[in-house]
MIMI-932022 format. One record per residue: y, x, z of N, C-alpha, C, O in turn; residue number from 0; residue in one letter. Coordinates in nm, 2 decimals. Layout:
<rs>
@n_py Y n_px X n_pz Z ca_py Y ca_px X ca_pz Z c_py Y c_px X c_pz Z o_py Y o_px X o_pz Z num NUM residu a
...
</rs>
This chain:
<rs>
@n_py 7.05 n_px -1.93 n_pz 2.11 ca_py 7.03 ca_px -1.82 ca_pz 2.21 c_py 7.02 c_px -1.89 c_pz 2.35 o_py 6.95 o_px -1.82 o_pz 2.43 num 0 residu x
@n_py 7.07 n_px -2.02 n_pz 2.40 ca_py 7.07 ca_px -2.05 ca_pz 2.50 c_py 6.93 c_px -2.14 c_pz 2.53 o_py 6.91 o_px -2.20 o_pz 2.64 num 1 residu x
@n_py 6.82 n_px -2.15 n_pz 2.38 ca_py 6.72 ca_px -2.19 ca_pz 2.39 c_py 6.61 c_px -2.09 c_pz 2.48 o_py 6.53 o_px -2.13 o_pz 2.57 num 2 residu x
@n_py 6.63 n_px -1.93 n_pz 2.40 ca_py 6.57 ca_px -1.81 ca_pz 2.46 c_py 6.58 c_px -1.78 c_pz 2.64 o_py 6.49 o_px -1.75 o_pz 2.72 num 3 residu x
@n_py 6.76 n_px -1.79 n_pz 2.66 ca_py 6.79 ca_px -1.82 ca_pz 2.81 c_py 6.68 c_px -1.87 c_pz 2.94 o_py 6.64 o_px -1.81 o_pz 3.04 num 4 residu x
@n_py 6.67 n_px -2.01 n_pz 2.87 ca_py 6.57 ca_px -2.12 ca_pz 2.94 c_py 6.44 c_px -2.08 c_pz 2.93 o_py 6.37 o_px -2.08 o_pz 3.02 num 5 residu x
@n_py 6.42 n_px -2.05 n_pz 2.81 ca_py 6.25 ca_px -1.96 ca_pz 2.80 c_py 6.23 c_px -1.90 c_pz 2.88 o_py 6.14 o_px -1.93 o_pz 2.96 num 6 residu x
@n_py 6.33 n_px -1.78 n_pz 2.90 ca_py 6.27 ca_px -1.67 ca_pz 3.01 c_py 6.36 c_px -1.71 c_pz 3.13 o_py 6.31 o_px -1.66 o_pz 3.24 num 7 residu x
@n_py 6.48 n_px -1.79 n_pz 3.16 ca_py 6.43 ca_px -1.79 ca_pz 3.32 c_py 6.33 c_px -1.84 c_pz 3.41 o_py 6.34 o_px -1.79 o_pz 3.52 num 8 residu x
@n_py 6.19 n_px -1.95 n_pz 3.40 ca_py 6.07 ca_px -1.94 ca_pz 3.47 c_py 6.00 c_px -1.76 c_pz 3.52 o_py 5.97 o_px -1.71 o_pz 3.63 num 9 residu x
@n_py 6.01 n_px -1.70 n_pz 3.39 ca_py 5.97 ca_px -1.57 ca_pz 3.41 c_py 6.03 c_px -1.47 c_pz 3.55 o_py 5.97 o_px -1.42 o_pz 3.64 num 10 residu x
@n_py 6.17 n_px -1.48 n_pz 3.52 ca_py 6.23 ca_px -1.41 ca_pz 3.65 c_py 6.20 c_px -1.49 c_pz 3.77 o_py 6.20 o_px -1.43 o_pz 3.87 num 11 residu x
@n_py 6.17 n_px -1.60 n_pz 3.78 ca_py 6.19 ca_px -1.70 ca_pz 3.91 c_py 6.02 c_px -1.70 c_pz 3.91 o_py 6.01 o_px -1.58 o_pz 3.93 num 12 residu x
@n_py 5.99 n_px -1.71 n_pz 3.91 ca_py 5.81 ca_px -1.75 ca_pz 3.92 c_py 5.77 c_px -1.61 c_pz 4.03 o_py 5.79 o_px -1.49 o_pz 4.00 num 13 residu x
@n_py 5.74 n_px -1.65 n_pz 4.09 ca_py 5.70 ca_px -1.55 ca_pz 4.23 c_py 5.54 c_px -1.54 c_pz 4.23 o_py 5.48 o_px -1.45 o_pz 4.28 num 14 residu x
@n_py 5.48 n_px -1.66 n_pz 4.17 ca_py 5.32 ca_px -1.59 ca_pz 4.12 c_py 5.30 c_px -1.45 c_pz 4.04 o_py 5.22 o_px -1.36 o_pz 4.08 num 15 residu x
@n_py 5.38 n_px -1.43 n_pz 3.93 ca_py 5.37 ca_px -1.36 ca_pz 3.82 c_py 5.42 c_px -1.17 c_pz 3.91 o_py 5.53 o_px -1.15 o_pz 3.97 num 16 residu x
@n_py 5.36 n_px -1.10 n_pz 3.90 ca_py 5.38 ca_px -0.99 ca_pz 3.97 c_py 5.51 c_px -0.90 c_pz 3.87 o_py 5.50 o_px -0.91 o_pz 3.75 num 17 residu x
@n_py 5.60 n_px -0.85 n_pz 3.91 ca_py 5.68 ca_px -0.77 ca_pz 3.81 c_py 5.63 c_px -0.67 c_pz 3.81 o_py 5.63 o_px -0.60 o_pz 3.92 num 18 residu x
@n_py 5.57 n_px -0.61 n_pz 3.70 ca_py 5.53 ca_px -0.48 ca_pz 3.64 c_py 5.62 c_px -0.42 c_pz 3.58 o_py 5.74 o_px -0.47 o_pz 3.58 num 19 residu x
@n_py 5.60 n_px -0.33 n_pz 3.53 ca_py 5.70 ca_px -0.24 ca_pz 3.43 c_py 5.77 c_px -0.30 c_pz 3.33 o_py 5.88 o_px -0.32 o_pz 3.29 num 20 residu x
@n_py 5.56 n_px -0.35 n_pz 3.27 ca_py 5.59 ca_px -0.44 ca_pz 3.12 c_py 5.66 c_px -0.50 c_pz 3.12 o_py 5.74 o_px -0.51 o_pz 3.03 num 21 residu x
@n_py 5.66 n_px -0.61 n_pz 3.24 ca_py 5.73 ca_px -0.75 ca_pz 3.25 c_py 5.87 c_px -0.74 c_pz 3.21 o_py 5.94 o_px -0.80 o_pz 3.12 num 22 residu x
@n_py 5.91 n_px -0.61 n_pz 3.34 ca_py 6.06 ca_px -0.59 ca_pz 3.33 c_py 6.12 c_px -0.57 c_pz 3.20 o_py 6.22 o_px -0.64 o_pz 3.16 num 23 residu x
@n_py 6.06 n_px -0.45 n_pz 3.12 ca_py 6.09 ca_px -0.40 ca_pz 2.99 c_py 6.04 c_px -0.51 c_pz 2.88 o_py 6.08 o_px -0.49 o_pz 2.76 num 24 residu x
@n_py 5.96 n_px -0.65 n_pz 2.90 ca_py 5.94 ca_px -0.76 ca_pz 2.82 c_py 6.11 c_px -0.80 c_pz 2.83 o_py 6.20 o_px -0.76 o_pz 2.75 num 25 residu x
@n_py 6.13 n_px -0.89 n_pz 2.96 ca_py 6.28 ca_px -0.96 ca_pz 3.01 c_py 6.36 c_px -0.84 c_pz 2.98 o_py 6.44 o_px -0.87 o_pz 3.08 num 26 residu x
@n_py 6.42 n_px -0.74 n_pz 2.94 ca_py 6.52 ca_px -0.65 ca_pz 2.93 c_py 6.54 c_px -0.66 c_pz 2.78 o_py 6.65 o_px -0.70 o_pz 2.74 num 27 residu x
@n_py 6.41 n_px -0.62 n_pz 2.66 ca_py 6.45 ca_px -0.68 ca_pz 2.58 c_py 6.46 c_px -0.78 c_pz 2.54 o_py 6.50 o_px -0.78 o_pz 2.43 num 28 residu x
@n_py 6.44 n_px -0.88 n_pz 2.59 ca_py 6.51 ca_px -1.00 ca_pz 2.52 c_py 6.62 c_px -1.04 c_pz 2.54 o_py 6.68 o_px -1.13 o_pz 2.47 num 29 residu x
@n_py 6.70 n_px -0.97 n_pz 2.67 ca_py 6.82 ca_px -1.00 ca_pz 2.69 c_py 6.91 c_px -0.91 c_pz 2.61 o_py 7.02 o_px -0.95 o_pz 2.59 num 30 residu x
@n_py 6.86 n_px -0.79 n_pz 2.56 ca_py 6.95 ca_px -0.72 ca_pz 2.46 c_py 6.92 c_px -0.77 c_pz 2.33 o_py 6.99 o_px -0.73 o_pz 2.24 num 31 residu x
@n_py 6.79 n_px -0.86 n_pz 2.29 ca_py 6.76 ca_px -0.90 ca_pz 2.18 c_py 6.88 c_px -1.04 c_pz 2.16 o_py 6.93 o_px -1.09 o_pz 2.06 num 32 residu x
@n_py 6.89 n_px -1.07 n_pz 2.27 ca_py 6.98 ca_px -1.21 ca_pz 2.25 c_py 7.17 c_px -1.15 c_pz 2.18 o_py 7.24 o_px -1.22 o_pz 2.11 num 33 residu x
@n_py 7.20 n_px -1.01 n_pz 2.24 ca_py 7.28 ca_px -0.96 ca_pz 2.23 c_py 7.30 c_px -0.93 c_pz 2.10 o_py 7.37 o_px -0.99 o_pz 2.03 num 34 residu x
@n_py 7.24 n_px -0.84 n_pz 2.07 ca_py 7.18 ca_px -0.85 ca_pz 1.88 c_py 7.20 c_px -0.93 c_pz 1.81 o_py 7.27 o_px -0.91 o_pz 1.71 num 35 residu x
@n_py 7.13 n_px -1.08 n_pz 1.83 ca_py 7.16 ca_px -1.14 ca_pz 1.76 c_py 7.30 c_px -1.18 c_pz 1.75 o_py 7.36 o_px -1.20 o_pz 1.64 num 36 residu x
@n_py 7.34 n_px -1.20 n_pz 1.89 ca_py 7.52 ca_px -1.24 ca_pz 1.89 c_py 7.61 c_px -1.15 c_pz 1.82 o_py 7.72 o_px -1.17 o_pz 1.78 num 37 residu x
@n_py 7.52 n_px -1.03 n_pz 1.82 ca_py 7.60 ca_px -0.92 ca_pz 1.73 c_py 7.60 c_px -1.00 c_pz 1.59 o_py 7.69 o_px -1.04 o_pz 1.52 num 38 residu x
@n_py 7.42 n_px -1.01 n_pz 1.57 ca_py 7.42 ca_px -1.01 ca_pz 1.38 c_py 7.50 c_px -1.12 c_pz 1.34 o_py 7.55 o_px -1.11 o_pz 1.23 num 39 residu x
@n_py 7.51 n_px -1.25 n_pz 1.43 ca_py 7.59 ca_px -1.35 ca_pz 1.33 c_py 7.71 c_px -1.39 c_pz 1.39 o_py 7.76 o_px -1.50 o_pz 1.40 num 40 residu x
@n_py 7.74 n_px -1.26 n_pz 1.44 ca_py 7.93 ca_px -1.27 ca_pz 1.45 c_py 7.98 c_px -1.26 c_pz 1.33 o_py 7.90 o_px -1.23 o_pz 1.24 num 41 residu x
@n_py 8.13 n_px -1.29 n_pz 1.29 ca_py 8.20 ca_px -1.24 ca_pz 1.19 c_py 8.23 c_px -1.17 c_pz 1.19 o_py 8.30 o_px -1.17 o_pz 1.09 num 42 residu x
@n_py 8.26 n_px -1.02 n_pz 1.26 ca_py 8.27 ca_px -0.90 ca_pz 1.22 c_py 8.12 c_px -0.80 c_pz 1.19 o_py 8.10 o_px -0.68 o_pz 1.20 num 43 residu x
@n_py 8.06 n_px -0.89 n_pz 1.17 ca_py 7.91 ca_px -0.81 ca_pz 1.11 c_py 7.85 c_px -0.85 c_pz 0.96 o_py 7.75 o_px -0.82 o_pz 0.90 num 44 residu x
@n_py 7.99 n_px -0.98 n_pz 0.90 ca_py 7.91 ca_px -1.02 ca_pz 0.80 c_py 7.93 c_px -0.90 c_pz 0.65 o_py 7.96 o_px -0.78 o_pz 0.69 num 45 residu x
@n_py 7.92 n_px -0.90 n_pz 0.60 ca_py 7.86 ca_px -0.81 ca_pz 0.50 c_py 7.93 c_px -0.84 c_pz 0.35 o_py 7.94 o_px -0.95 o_pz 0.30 num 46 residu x
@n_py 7.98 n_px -0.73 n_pz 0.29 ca_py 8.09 ca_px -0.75 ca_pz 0.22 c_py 8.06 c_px -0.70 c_pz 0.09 o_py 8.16 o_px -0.66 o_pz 0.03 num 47 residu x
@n_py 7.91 n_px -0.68 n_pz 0.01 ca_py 7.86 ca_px -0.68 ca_pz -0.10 c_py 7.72 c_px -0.75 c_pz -0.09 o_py 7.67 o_px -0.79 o_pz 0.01 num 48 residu x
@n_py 7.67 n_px -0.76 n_pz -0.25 ca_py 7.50 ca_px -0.85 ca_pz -0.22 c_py 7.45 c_px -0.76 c_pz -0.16 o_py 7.45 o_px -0.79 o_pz -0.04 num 49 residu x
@n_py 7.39 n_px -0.60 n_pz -0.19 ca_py 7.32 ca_px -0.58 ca_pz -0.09 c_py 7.31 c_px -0.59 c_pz 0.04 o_py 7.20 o_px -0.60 o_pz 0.09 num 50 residu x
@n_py 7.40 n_px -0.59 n_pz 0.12 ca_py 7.44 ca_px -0.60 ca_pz 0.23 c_py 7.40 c_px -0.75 c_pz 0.29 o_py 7.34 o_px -0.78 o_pz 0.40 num 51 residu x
@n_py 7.45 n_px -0.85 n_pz 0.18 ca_py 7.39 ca_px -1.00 ca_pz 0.17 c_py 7.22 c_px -1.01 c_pz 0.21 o_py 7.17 o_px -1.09 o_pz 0.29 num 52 residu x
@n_py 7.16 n_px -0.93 n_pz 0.12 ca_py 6.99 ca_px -0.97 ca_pz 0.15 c_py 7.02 c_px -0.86 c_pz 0.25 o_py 7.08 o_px -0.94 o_pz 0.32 num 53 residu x
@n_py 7.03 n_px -0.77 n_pz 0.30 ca_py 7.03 ca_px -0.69 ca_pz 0.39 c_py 7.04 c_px -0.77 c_pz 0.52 o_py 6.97 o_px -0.72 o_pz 0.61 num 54 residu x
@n_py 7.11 n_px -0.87 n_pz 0.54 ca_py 7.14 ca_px -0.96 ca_pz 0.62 c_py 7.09 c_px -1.07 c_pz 0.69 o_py 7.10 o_px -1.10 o_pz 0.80 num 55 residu x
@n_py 7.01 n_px -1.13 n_pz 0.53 ca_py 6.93 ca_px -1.23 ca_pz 0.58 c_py 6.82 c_px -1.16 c_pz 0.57 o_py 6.74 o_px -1.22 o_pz 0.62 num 56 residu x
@n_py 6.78 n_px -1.08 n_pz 0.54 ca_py 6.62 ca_px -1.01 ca_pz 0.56 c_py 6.59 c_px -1.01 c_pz 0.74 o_py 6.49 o_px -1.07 o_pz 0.79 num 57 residu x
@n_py 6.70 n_px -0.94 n_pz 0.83 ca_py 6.74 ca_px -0.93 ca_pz 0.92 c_py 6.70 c_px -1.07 c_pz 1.03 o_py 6.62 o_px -1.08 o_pz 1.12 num 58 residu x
@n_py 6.81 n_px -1.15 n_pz 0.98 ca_py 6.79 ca_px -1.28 ca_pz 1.01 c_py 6.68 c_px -1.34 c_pz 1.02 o_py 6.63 o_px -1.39 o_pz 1.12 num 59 residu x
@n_py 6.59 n_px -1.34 n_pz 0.85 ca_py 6.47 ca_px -1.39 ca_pz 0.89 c_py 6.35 c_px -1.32 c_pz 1.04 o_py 6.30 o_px -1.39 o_pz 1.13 num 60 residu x
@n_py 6.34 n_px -1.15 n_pz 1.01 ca_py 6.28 ca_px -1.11 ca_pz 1.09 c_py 6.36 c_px -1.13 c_pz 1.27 o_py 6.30 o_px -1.10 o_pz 1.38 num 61 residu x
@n_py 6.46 n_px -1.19 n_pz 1.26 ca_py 6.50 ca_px -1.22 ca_pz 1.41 c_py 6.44 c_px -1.35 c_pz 1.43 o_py 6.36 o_px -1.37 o_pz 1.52 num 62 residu x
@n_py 6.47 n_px -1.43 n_pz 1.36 ca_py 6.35 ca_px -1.56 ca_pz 1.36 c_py 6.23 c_px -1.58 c_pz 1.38 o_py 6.18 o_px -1.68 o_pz 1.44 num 63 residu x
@n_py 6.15 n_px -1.44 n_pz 1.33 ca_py 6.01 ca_px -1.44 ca_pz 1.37 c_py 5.99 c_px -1.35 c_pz 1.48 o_py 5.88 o_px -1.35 o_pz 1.54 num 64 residu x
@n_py 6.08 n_px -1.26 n_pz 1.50 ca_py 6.08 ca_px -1.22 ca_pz 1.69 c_py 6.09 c_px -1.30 c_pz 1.77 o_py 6.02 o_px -1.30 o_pz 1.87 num 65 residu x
@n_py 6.17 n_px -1.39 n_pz 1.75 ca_py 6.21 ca_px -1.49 ca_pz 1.82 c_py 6.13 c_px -1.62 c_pz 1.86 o_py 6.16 o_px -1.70 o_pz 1.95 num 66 residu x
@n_py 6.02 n_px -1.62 n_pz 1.77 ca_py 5.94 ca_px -1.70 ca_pz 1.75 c_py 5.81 c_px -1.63 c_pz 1.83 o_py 5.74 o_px -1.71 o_pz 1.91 num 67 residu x
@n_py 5.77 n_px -1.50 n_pz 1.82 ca_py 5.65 ca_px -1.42 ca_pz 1.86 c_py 5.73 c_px -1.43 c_pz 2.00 o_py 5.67 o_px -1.50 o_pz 2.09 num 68 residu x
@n_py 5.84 n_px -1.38 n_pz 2.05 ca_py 5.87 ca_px -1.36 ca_pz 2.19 c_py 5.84 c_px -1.50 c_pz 2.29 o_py 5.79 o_px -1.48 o_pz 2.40 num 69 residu x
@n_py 5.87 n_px -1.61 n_pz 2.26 ca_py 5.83 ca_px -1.75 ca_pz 2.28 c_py 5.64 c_px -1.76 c_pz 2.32 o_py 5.57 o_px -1.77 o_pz 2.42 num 70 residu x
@n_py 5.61 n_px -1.74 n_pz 2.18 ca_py 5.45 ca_px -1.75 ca_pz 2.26 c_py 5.48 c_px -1.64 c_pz 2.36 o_py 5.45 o_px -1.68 o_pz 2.48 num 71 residu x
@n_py 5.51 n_px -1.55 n_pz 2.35 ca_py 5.44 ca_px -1.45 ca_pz 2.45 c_py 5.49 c_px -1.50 c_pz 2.57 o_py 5.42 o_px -1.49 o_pz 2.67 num 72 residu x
@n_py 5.62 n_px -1.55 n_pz 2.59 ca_py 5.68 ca_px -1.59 ca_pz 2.73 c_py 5.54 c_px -1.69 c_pz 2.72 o_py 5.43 o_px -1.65 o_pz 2.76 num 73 residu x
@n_py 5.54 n_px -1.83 n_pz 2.67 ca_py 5.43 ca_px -1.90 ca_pz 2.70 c_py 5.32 c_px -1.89 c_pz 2.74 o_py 5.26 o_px -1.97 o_pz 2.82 num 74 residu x
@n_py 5.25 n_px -1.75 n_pz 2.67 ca_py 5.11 ca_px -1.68 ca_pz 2.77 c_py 5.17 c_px -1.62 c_pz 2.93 o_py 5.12 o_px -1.64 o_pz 3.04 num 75 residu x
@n_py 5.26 n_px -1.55 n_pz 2.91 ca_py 5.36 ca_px -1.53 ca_pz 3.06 c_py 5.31 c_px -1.61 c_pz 3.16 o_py 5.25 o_px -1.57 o_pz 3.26 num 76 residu x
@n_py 5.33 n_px -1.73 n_pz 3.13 ca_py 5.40 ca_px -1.84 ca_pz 3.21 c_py 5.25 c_px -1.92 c_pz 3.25 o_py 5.23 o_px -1.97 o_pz 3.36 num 77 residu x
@n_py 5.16 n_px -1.92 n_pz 3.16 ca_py 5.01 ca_px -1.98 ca_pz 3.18 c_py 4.97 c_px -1.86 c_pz 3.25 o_py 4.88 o_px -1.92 o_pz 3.31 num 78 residu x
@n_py 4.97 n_px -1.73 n_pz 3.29 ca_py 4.90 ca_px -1.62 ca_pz 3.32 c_py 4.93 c_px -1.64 c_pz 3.47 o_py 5.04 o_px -1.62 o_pz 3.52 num 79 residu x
@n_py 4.81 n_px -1.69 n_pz 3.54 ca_py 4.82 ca_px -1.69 ca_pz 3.73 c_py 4.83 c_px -1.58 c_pz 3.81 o_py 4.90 o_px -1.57 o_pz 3.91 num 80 residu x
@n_py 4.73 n_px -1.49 n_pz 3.76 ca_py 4.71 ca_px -1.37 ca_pz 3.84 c_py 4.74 c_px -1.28 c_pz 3.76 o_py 4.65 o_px -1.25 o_pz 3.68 num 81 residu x
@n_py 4.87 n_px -1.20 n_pz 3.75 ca_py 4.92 ca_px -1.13 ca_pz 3.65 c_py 4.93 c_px -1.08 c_pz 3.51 o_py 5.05 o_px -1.08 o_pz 3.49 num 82 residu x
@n_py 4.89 n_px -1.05 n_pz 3.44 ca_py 4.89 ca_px -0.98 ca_pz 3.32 c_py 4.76 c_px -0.95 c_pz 3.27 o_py 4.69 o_px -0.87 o_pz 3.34 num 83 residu x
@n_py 4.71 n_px -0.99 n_pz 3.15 ca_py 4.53 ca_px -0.95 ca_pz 3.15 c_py 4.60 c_px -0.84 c_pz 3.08 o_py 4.72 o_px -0.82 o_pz 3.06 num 84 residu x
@n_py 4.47 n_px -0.74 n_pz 3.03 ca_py 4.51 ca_px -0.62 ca_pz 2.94 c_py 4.57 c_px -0.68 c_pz 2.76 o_py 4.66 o_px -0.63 o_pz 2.69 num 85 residu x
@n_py 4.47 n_px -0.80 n_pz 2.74 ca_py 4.49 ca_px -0.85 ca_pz 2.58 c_py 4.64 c_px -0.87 c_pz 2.62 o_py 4.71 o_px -0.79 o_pz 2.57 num 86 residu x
@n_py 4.71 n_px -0.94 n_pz 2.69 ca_py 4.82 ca_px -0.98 ca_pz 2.70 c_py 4.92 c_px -0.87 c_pz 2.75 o_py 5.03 o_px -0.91 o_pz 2.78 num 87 residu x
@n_py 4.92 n_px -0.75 n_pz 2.75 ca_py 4.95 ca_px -0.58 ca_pz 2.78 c_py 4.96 c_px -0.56 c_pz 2.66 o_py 5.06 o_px -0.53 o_pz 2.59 num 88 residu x
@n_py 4.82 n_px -0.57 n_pz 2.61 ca_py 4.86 ca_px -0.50 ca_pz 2.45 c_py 4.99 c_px -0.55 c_pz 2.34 o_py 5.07 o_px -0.51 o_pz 2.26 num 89 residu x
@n_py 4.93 n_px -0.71 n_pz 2.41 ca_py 5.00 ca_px -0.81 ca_pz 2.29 c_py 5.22 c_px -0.71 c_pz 2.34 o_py 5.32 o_px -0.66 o_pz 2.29 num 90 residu x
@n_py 5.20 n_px -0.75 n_pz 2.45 ca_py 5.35 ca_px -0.74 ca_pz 2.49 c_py 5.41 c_px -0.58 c_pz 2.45 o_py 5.52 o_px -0.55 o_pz 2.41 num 91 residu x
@n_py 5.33 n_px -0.50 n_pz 2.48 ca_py 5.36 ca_px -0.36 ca_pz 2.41 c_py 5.39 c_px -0.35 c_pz 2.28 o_py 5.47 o_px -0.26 o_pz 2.25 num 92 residu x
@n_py 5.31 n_px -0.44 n_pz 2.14 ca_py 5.33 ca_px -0.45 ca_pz 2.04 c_py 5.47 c_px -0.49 c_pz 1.99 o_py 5.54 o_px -0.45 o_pz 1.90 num 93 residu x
@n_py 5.49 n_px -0.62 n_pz 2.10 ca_py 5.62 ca_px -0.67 ca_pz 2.09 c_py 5.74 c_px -0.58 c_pz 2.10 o_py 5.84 o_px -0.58 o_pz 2.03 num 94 residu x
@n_py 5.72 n_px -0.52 n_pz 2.21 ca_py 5.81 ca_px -0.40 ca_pz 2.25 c_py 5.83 c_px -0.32 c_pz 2.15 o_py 5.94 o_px -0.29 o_pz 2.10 num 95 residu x
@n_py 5.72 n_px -0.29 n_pz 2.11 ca_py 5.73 ca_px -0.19 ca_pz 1.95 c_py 5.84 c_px -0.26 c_pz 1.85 o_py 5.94 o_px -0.20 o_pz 1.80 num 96 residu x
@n_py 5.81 n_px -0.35 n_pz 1.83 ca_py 5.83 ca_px -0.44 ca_pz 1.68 c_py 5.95 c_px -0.44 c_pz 1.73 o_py 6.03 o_px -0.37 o_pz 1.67 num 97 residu x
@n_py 6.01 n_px -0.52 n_pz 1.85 ca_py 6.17 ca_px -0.48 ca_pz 1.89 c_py 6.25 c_px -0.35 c_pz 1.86 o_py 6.36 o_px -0.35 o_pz 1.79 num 98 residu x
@n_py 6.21 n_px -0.24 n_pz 1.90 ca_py 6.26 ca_px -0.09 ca_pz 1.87 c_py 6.26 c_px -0.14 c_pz 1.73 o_py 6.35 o_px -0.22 o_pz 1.73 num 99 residu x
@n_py 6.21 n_px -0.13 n_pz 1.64 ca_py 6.21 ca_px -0.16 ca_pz 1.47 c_py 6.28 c_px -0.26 c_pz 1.45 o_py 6.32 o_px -0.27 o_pz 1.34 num 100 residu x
@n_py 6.31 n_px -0.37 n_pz 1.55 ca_py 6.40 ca_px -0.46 ca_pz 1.51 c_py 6.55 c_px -0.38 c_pz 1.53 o_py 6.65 o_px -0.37 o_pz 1.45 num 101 residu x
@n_py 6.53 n_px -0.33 n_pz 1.65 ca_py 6.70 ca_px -0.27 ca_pz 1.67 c_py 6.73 c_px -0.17 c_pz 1.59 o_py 6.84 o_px -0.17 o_pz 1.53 num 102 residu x
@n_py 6.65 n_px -0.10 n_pz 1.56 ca_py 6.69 ca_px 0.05 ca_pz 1.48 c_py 6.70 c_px -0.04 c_pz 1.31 o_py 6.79 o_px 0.02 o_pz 1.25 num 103 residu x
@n_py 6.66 n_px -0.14 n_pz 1.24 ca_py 6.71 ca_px -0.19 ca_pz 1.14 c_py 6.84 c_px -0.29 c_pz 1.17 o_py 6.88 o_px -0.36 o_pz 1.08 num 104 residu x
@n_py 6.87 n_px -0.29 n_pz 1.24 ca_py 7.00 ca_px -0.38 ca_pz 1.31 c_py 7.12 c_px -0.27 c_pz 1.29 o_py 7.23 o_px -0.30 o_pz 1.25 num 105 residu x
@n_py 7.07 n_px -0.14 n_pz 1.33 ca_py 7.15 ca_px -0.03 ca_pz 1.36 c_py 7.18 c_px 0.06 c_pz 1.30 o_py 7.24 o_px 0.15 o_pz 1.34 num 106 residu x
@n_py 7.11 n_px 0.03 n_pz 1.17 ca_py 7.14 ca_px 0.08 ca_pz 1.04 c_py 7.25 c_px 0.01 c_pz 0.98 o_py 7.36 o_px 0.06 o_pz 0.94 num 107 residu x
@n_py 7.19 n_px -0.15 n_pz 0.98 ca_py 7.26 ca_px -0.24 ca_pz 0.92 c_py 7.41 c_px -0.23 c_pz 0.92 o_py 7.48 o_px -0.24 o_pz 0.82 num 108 residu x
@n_py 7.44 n_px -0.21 n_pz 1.06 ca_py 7.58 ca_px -0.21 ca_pz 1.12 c_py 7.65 c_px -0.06 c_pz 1.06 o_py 7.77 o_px -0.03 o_pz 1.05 num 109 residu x
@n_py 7.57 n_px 0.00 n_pz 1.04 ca_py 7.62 ca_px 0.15 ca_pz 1.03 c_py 7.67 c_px 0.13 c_pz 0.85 o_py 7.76 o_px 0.17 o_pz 0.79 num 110 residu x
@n_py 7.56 n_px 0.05 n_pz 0.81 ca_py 7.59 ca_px 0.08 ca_pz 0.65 c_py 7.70 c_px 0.03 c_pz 0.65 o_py 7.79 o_px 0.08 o_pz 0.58 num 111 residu x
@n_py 7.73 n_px -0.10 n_pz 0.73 ca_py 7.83 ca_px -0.22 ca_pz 0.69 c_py 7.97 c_px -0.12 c_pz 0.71 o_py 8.05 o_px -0.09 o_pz 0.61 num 112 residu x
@n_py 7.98 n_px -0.07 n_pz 0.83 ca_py 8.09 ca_px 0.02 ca_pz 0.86 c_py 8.13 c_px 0.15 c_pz 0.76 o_py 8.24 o_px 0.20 o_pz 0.76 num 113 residu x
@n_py 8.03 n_px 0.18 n_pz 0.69 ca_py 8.05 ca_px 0.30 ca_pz 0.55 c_py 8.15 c_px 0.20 c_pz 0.45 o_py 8.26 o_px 0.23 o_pz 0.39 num 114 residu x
@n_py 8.07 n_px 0.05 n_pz 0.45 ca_py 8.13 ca_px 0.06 ca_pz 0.30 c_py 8.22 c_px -0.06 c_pz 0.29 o_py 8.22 o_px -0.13 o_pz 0.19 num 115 residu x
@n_py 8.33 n_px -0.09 n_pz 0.44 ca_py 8.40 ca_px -0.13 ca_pz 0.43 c_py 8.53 c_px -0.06 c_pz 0.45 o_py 8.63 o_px -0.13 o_pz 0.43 num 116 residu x
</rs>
């Protein structure tokens, strides 16, 4: 997490890069994405049957590959001189999307875990 940290502080500090909406709402989730994850691999989130087991690393993996897409996108961020092209709008809106679907399966996760212990 403290790799993600470093990623996005150029973002906040970079005074080229104009703050838009997107930007903000890019940097907001990742900072509740980092949160998430501290949630998913605490020990009061681990999971106390198999399903819950692949339920977990299913999770896992898909935070790995957010984690991985939010990276390039900071990296187009950070190459981008005069603010935001539209390809790079769409791209970050998608991401935004795919986050909401990451949280709302995080927030199930948590919900099941809590039923069936």
């Amino acid at each position: 997490m403290q790799k993600l940290n470093k990623i996005m502080e150029p973002i906040v500090k970079k005074a080229a890069l104009p703050k838009s909406e997107l930007l903000i709402r890019f940097e907001r989730s990742n900072k509740m994405f980092q949160r998430l994850s501290q949630k998913l691999n605490s020990y009061t989130s681990e999971p106390h049957c198999f399903s819950g087991f692949e339920q977990c690393n299913k999770l896992k993996r898909d935070f790995r590959t957010f984690a991985k897409h939010q990276k390039q996108l900071t990296d187009q961020i950070q190459m981008a001189n005069e603010g935001v092209s539209s390809q790079l709008a769409a791209d970050i809106r998608l991401h935004l999307r795919r986050y909401k679907e990451l949280e709302s399966a995080i927030a199930q996760y948590l919900l099941d875990l809590n039923f069936t212990s």
